[in-house]
C-alpha positions in Angstrom: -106.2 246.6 53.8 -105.0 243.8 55.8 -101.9 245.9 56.9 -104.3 248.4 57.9 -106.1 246.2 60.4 -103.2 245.0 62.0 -101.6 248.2 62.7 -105.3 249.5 63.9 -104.9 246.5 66.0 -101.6 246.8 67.3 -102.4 251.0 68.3 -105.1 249.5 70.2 -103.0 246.9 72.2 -100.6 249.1 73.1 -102.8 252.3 73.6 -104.5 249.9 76.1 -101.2 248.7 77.9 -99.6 251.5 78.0 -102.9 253.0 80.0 -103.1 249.8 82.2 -99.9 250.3 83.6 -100.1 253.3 84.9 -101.5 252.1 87.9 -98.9 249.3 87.9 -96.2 251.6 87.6 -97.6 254.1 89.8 -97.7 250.9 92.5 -94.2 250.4 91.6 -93.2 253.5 92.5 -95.1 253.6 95.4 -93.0 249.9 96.6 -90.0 252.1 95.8 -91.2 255.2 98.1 -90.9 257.3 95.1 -93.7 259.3 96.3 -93.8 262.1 93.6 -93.7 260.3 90.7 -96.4 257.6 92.6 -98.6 260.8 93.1 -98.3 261.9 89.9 -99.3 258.4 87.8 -102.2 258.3 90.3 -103.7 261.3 89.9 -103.4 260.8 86.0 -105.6 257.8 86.5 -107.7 259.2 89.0 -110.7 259.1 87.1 -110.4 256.4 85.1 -109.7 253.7 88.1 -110.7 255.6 91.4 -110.8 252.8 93.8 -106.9 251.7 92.8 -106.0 255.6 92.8 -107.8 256.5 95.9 -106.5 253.5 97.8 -103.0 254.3 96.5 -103.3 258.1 97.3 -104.4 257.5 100.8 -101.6 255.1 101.3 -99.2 257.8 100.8 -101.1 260.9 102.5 -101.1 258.5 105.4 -97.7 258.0 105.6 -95.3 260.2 108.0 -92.5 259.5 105.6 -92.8 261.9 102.7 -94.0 265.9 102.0 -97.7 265.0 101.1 -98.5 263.5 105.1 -102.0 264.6 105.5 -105.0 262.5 107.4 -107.8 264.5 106.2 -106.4 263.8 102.6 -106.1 260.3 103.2 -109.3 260.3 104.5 -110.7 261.7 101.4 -109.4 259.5 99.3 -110.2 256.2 100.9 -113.6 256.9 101.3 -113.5 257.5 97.5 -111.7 254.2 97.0 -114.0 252.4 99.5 -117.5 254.0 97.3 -115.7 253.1 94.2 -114.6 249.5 94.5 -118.2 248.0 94.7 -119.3 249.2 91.4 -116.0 248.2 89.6 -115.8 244.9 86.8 -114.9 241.9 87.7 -111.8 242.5 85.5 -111.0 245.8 87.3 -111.3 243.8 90.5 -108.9 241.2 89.8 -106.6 243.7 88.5 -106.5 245.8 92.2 -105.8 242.7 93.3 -103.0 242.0 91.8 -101.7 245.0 93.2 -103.0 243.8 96.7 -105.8 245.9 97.0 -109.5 244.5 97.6 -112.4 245.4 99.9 -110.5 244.4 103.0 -107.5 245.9 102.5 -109.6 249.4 101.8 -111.5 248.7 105.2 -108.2 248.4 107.0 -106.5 251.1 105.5 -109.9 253.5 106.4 -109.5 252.4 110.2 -105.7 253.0 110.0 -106.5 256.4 109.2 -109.1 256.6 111.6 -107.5 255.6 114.3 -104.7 258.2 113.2 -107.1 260.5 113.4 -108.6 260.2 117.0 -105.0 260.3 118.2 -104.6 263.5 116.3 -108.2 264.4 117.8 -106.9 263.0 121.5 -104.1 265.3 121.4 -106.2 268.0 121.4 -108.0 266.9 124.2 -111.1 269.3 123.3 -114.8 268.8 122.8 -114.5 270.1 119.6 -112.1 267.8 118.3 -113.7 265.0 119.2 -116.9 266.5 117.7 -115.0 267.2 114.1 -114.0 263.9 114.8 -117.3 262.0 115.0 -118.5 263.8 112.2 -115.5 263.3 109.6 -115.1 259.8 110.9 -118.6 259.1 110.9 -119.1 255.2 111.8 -115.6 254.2 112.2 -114.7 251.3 114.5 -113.5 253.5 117.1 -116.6 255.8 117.6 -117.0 254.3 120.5 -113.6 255.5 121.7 -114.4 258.5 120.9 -117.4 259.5 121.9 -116.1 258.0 125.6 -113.3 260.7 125.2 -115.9 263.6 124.1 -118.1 262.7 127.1 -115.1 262.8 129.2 -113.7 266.1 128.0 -117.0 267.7 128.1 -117.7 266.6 131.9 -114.1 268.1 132.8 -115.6 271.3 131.1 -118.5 271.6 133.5 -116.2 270.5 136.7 -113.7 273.3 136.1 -117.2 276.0 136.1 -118.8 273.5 138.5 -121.9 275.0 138.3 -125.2 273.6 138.1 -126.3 275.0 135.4 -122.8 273.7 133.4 -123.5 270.3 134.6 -127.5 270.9 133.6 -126.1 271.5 130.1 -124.3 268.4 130.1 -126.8 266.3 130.9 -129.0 267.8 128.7 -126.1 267.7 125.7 -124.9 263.6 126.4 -128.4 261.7 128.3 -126.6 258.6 126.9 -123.3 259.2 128.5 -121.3 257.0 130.9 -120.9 260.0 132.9 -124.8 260.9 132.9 -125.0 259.5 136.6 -122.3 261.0 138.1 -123.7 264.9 135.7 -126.7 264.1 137.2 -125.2 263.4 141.4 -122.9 267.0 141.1 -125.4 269.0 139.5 -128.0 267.6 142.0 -125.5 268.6 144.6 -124.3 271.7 143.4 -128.0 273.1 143.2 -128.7 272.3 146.4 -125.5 274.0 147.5 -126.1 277.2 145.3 -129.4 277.5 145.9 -129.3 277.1 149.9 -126.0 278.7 150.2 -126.8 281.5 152.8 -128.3 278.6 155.1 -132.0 280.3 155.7 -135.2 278.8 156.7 -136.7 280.6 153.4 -133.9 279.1 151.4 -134.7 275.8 152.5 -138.4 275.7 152.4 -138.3 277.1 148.7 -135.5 274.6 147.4 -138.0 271.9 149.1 -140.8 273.5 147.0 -138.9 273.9 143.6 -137.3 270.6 143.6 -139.3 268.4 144.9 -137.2 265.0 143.5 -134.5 266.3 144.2 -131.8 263.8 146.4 -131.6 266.6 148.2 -134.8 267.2 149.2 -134.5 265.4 152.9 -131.3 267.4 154.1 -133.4 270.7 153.2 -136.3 269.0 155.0 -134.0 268.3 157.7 -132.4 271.9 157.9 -136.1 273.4 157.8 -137.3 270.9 160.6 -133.7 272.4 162.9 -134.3 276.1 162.1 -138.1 276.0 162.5 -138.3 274.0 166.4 -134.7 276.4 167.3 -136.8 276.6 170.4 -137.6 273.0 171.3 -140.7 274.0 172.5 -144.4 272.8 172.2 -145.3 275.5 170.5 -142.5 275.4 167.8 -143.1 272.1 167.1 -146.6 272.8 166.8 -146.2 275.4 164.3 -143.5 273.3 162.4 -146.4 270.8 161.5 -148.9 272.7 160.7 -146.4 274.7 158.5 -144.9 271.5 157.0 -147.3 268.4 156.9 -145.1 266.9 154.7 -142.2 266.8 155.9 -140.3 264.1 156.9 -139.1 265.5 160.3 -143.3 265.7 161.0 -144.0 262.6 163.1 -140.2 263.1 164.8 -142.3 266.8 165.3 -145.2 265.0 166.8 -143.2 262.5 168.9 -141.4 265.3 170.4 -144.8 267.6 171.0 -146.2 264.7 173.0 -143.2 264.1 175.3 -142.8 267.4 175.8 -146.2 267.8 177.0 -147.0 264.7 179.2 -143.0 265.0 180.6 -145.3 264.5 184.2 -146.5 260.4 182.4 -150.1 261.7 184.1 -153.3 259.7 182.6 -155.1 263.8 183.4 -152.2 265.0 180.8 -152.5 262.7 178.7 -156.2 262.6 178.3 -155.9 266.6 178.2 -153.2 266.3 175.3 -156.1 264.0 172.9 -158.1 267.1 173.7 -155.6 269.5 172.8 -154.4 267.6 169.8 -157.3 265.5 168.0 -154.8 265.1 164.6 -152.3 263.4 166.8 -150.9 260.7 164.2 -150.1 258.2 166.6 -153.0 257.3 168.5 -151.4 254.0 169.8 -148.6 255.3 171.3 -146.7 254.5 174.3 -148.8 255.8 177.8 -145.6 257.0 179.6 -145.0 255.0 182.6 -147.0 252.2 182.6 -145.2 248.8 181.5 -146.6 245.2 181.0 -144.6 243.1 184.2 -142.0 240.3 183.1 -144.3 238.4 180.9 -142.2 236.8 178.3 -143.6 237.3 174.8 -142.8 235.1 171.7 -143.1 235.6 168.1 -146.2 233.9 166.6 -148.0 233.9 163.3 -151.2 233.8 161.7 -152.5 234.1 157.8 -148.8 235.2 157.0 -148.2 237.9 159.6 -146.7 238.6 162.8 -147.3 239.3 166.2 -146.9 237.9 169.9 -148.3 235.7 172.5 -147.1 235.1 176.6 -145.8 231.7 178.0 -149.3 230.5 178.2 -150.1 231.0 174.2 -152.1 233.9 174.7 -152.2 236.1 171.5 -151.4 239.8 173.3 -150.4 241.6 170.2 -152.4 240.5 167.2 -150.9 239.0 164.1 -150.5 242.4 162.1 -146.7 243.1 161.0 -144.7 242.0 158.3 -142.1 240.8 160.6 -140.9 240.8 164.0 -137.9 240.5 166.3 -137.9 239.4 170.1 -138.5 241.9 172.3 -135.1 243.3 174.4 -135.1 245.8 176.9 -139.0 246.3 176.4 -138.9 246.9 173.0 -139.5 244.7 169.7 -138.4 245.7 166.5 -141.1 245.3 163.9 -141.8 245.8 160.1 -144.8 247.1 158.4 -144.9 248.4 154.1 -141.2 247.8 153.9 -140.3 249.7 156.7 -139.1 249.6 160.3 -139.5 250.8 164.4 -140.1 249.6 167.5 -142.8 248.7 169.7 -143.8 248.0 173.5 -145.1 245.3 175.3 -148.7 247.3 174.9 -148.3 247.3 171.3 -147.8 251.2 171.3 -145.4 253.1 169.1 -141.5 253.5 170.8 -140.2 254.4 167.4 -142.5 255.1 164.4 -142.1 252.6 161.5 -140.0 254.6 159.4 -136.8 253.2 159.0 -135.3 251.0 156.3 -133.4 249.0 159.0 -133.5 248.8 162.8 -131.0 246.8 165.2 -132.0 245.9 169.1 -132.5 248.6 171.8 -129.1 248.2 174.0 -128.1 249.9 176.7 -131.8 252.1 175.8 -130.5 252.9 172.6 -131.1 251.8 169.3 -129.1 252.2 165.5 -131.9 252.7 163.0 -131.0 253.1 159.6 -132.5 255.1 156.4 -130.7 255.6 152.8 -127.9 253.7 153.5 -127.1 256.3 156.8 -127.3 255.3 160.2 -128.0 257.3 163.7 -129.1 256.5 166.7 -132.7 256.6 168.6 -133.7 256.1 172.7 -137.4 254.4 173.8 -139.2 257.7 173.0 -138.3 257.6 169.3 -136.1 260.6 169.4 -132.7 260.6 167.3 -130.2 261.2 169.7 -127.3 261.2 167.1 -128.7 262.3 163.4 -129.6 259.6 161.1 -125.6 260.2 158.8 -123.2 258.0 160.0 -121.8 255.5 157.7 -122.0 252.8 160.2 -122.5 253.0 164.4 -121.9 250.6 166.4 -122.2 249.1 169.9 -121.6 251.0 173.2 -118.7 249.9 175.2 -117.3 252.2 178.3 -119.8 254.5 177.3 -118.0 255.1 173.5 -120.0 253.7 170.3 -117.2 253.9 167.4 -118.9 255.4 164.1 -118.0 255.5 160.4 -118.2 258.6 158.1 -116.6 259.0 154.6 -114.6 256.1 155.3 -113.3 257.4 158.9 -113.4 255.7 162.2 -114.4 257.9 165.2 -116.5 258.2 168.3 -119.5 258.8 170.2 -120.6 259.7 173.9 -124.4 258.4 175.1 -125.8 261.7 174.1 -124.7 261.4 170.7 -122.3 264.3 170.7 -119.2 263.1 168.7 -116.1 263.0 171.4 -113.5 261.9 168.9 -113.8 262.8 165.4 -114.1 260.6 162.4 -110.5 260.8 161.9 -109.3 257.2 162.0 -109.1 254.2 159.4 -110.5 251.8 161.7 -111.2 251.6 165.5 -111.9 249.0 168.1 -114.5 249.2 171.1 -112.9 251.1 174.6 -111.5 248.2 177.1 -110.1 249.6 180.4 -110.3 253.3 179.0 -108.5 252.6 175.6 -109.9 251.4 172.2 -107.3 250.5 169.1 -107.2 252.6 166.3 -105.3 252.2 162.8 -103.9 255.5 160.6 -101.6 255.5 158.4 -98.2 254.6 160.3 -100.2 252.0 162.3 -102.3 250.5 165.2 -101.7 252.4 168.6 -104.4 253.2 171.4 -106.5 256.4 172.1 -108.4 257.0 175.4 -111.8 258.2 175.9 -111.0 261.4 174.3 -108.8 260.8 171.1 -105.8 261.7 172.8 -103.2 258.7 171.5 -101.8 257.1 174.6 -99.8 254.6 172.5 -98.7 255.5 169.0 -99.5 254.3 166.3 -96.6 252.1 165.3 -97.5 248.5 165.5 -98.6 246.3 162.3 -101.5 244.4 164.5 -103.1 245.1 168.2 -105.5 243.2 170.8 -107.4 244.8 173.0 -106.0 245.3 176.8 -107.5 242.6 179.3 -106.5 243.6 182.3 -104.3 246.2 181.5 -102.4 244.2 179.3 -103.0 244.4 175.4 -101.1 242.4 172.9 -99.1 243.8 170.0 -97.3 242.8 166.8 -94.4 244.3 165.3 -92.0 243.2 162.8 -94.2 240.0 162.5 -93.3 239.3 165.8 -95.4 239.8 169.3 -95.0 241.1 172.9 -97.1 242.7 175.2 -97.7 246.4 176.7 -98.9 247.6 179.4 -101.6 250.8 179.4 -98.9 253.3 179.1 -97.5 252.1 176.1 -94.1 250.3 178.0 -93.3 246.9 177.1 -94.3 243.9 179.6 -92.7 241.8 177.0 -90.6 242.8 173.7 -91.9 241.7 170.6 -89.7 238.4 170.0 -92.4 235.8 170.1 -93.4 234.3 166.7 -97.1 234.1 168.7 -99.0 235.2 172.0 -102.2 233.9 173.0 -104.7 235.4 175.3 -104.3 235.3 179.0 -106.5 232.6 180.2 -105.7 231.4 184.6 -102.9 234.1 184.0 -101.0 231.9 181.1 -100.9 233.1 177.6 -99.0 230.9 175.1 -96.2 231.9 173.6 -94.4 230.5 170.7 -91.3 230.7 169.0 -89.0 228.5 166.9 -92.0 225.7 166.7 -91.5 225.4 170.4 -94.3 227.0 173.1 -94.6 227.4 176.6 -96.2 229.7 178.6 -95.7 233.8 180.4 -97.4 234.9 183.4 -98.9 238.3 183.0 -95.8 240.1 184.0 -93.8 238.9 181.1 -92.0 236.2 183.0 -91.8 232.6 181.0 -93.1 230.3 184.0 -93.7 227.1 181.6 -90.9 226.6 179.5 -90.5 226.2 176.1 -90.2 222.4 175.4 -93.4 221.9 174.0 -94.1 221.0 170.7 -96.8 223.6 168.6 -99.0 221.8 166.0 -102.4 224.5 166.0 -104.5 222.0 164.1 -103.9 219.3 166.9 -103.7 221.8 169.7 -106.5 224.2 169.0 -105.4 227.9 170.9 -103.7 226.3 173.4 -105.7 228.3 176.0 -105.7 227.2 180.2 -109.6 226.1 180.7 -110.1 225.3 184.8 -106.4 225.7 185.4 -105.4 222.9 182.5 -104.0 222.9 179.2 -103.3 220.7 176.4 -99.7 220.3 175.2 -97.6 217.9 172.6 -94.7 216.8 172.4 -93.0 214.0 170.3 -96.4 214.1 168.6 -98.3 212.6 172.0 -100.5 214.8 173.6 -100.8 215.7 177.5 -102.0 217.8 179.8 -100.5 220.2 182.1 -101.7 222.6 185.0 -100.8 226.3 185.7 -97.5 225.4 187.2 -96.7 223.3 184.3 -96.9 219.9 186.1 -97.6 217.0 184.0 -101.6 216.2 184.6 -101.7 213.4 182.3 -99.1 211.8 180.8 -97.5 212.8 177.2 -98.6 209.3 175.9 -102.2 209.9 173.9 -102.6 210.7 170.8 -105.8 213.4 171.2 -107.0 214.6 174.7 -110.2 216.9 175.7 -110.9 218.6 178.9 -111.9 218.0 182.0 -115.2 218.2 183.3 -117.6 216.4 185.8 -114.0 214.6 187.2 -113.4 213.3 183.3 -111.5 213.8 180.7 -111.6 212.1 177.2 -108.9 210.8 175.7 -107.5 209.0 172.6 -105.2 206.0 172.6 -104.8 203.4 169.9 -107.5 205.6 167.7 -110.3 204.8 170.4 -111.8 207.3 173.1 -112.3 207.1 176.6 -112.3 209.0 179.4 -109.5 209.1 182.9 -110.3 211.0 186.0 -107.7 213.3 188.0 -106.0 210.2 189.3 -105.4 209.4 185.5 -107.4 206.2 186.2 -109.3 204.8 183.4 -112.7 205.2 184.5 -114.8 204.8 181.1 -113.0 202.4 178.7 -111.5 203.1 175.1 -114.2 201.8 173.3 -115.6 205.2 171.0 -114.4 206.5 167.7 -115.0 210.0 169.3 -115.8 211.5 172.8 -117.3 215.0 174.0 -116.2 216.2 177.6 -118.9 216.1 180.2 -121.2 218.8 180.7 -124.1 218.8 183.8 -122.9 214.8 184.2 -123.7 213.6 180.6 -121.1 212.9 177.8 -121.8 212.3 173.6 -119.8 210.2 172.2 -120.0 208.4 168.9 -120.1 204.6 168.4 -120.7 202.6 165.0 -120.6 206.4 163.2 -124.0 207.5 165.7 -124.3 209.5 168.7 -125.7 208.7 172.0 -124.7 209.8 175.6 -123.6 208.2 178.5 -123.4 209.0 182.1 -119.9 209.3 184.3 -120.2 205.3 185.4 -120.1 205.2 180.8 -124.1 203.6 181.6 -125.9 205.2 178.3 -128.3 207.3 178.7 -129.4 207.4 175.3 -127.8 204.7 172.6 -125.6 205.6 169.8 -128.4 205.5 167.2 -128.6 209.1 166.5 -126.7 211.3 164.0 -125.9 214.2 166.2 -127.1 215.3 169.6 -126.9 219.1 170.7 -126.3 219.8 174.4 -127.8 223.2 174.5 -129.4 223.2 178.2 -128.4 221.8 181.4 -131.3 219.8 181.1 -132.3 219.2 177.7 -131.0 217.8 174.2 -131.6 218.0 170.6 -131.3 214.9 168.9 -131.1 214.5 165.1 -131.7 211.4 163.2 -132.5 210.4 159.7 -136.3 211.7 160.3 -135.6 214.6 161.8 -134.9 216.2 165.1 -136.5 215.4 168.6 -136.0 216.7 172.4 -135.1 214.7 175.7 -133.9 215.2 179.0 -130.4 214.5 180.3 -131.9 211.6 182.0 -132.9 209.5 178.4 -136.5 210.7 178.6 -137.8 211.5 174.8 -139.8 214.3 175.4 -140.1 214.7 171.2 -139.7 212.1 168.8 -137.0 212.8 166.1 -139.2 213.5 163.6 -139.3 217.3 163.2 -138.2 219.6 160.7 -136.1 222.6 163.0 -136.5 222.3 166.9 -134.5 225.4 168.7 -134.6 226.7 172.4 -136.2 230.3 172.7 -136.1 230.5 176.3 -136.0 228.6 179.3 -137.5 225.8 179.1 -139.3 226.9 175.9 -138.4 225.6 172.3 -139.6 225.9 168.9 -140.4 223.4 166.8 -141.0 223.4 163.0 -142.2 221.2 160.5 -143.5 222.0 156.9 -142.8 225.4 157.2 -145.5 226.0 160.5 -144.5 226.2 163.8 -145.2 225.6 167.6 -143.7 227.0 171.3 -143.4 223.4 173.1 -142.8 223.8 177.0 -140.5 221.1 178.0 -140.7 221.5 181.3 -144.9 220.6 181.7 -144.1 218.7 178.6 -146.9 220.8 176.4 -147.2 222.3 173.3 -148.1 226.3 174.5 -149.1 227.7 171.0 -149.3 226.1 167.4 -149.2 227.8 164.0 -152.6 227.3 162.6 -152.1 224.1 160.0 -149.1 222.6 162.3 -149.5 218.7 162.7 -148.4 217.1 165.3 
């Protein structure tokens, strides 16, 4: 009986071993590549431990080394291996991992197939395969990846048909897409296109019907507004209103209606157009020649909004706008609901408040901006150049350089383009020519576009006299209108012509040319920009170093003042300040010390009054060195012949040249406007002082004095 037991017991134990190392041995095998036999043990054992066969089976599908390679199979079987696991003992689990496999080493074999996968899938490069992708690999650490890649293959789908309704179908298919912006801009686009593409008025005016939101919607607007006025006449215009009251061309209609019919500026036509035209939007506007006389108008404020009062502090526009600019050539730029346009001195309408942005009227022409486009308007509110430029800007020589799709190009006073956008950058026109930059370089154009100097230079000034400087090789010279060389480029530097001298330097050395080329101050002088500044000729003198002590030299490079300071200035008033033994003072054109070396700086004379700074303050001093006012304060701004801004620990003040405080220093901001009129501000309210009655004009309600 007893025998019996025992060998029961033995035919268990070894039943039991020889069944728990299948797996080992099938691991075994697997360590040894033996791939067929591994295959074989684990599929015996399959159901028995299906997290270690799964895991092992998936091991070897996913390998490229052996005749059963196969993802989707290695796939299968981890995900069995990964739903199996969990449930297993605790004595199953320590056995796995034994053989090295546990939850995390199933996790990272799942995205090892995974990613295998999406490269399989990316090698496609198809919708689809991403698609059988995301739903095989369903939550896999590299969905993200691939969805990216499904959006992108999709959205090169519907630009190869590049139709709308592809692009529709996108959007419609991936709202959450990175490329749902960019869907939603083409397909925008190429509806507009599709649907207007013979270019009618009926084409137009329906597109503006059906798609009301569309980003589109204003150049249809536009291109109704163009083919419904073809005749520029009053009764076009007319009929364009009544046609389209909402369109956004409408009060550019209107605008154009009125001037149109009071082109005699009669108060009889005019009082017969109100007749004529009772739902005339603009009731305030301009009455055409009539014109306030010189009265200067200033910016004031009241209860948070704008408007403007004279020279006396009489309120003549009422406090009504968001915000306001000074008023230039007759008209002031001002801002009401967010938007933007211009006003007269009567307060009437020169350019309706439409505009995001509006610059100054220059020249009688004004850049007005709206979406991010620019164009161009005159004092009658009409856009002489289309609101689609990427940038305009100011007339010189009667050229305004403008910007489209990153271009540079031109425009004449009537807004007709003379050079096209054709051009990475440009400069304004200077004696007929204007720089431009392409590709191979800077040269100069003229008036036209026709290149007069190529393009071959790395850097360019403008010409001054028929004289431009240029850079090539990292070395300048100078050319003349034509293109020829005054001067070859062998100068490390050329500065501008000032009294007919430009500096030149090369080899740390600098002297000077004359404007034909010719060296007439010679190169012996030391160049240290930091000490020297630009080196420029100001009334005929110039500062030079050498041997690290400074000078000064005239046109004909004769000593002025000796090399023996160590910092001069300029000479002004019969003065010059200069440094010697770290002190300033001040010589006259006899060199003579005249004001003694006793500041730690000095300012050069201007109108007979000097700053200078003692003790770490400011004060000024007369040309005897008598002050005018002590060195108490901590800066003093000469910005008038006859007034100055002080600033001290409590604030800024106002006197005269001759010491008078007109304002104690106790002010917040204080800022000349015009004349003798400043503004001064403290706590955020301000007041027009007139400095020369000595008066305060206008104050800010709340201002304290």
């Amino acid at each position: 009986m007893v025998n019996r037991i025992v060998i029961v017991i033995c035919f268990v134990v070894c039943a039991s071993r020889v069944f728990g190392g299948t797996l080992e041995r099938a691991y075994d095998a697997l360590e040894r590549y033996d791939y067929f036999k591994a295959r074989k043990l684990l599929q015996q054992c399959s159901n028995r431990q299906p997290a270690g066969s799964g895991y092992g089976l998936a091991l070897i599908y996913n390998r490229r080394d052996n005749p059963f390679s196969d993802n989707t199979r290695a796939h299968n079987q981890i995900l069995s291996a990964k739903f199996s696991y969990p449930p297993s003992s605790s004595a199953q689990k320590k056995r796995l991992l034994k053989l090295g496999v546990d939850f995390n080493a199933i996790k990272n074999l799942e995205a090892r197939i995974d990613s295998l996968a999406l490269a399989q899938a990316l090698q496609k490069a198809t919708v689809a395969a991403m698609e059988d992708y995301l739903e095989i690999h369903c939550n896999s650490r590299w969905d993200s990846v691939a969805i990216i890649n499904r959006d992108a293959f999709a959205f090169s789908d519907a630009q190869r048909i590049n139709s709308y309704q592809a692009y529709n179908d996108f959007i419609l298919r991936y709202p959450k897409s990175l490329l749902f912006s960019e869907a939603q801009s083409r397909y925008d686009r190429v509806l507009f296109e599709t649907k207007t593409a013979d270019s009618s008025l009926m084409a137009y005016e329906i597109f503006v019907a059906e798609y009301p939101e569309s980003p589109y919607r204003g150049v249809a607007e536009d291109a109704v507004f163009k083919l419904s006025v073809g005749g520029m006449d009053i009764d076009s215009y007319r009929a364009f209103i009544r046609k389209h009251p909402t369109n956004r061309n409408r009060d550019e209609a209107w605008m154009k209606l009125y001037s149109l019919y009071t082109a005699d500026g009669s108060s009889t036509t005019i009082a017969q157009f109100w007749i004529d035209y009772p739902d005339f939007p603009f009731k305030e506007t301009i009455t055409e020649d009539l014109r306030l006389s010189m009265t200067e108008f200033f910016p004031v404020r009241e209860n948070g909004l704008w408007g403007f009062a004279d020279s006396a502090g009489v309120v003549l526009i009422p406090c009504k706008y968001e915000w306001v600019e000074i008023f230039q050539e007759g008209a002031a730029a001002v801002g009401k609901n967010g938007k933007a346009g211009f006003i007269n001195k009567r307060n009437k309408l020169l350019v309706p408040i439409q505009y995001d942005e509006v610059s100054s009227f220059r020249k009688g022409v004004a850049v007005v901006e709206l979406n991010q486009k620019f164009g161009l308007v005159d004092k009658a509110g009409f856009l002489i150049v289309p609101v689609e430029y990427d940038a305009i800007y100011e007339f010189a020589e009667g050229r305004a350089g403008v910007e489209r799709n990153g271009k540079h190009g031109y425009i004449d006073q009537t807004g007709k383009e003379v050079v096209r956008c054709m051009f990475d950058k440009g400069g304004d026109f200077s004696g007929g020519l204007a720089y431009v930059e392409d590709s191979t370089g800077y040269g100069f154009i003229d008036r036209y576009g026709k290149i007069v100097v190529p393009t071959i230079y790395e850097w360019v000034g403008k010409f001054n006299n028929g004289i431009a400087r240029v850079q090539k090789n990292d070395l300048f010279g100078l050319i003349d209108t034509e293109g020829k060389y005054i001067t070859a480029c062998e100068y490390e530097f050329i500065g501008e012509f000032s009294d007919n001298r430009a500096l030149v330097v090369q080899d740390g050395s600098c002297g000077y040319i004359n404007p034909a080329g010719e060296l007439v101050i010679p190169m012996k002088y030391d160049y240290n920009r930091a000490l020297l500044g630009d080196n420029s000729f100001r009334n005929g003198k110039a500062k030079v170093l050498l041997e690290n002590k400074l000078g000064i030299i005239d046109t004909a490079g004769k000593s002025v003042v000796a090399r023996e300071y160590e910092d001069v200035g300029f000479f002004a008033d019969d003065r010059c300040p200069i440094k010697k033994k770290g002190k300033w003072g001040f010589i006259d054109h006899q060199v003579k010390l005249v004001i003694p070396y006793e500041y730690e700086y000095a300012w050069s004379f201007t109108d007979g009054v000097a700053r200078v700074r003692k003790d770490g303050l400011v004060g000024c001093i007369d040309v005897r060195g008598k002050w005018i006012l002590p060195a108490t304060y901590n800066g003093i701004d000469h910005i008038s012949t006859n007034y100055l801004i002080l600033e001290s620990d409590s604030g800024k003040g106002l006197a005269d040249v001759s010491g008078t405080i007109l304002l104690q220093p106790v002010w917040d901001k204080i800022a000349i406007v015009s004349g003798t009129i400043y503004r001064v501000e403290r706590n955020s309210k301000f007041a027009y002082y007139n400095a020369r009655i000595r008066q305060f004009q206008w104050k800010e309600k709340d201002f304290v004095l």
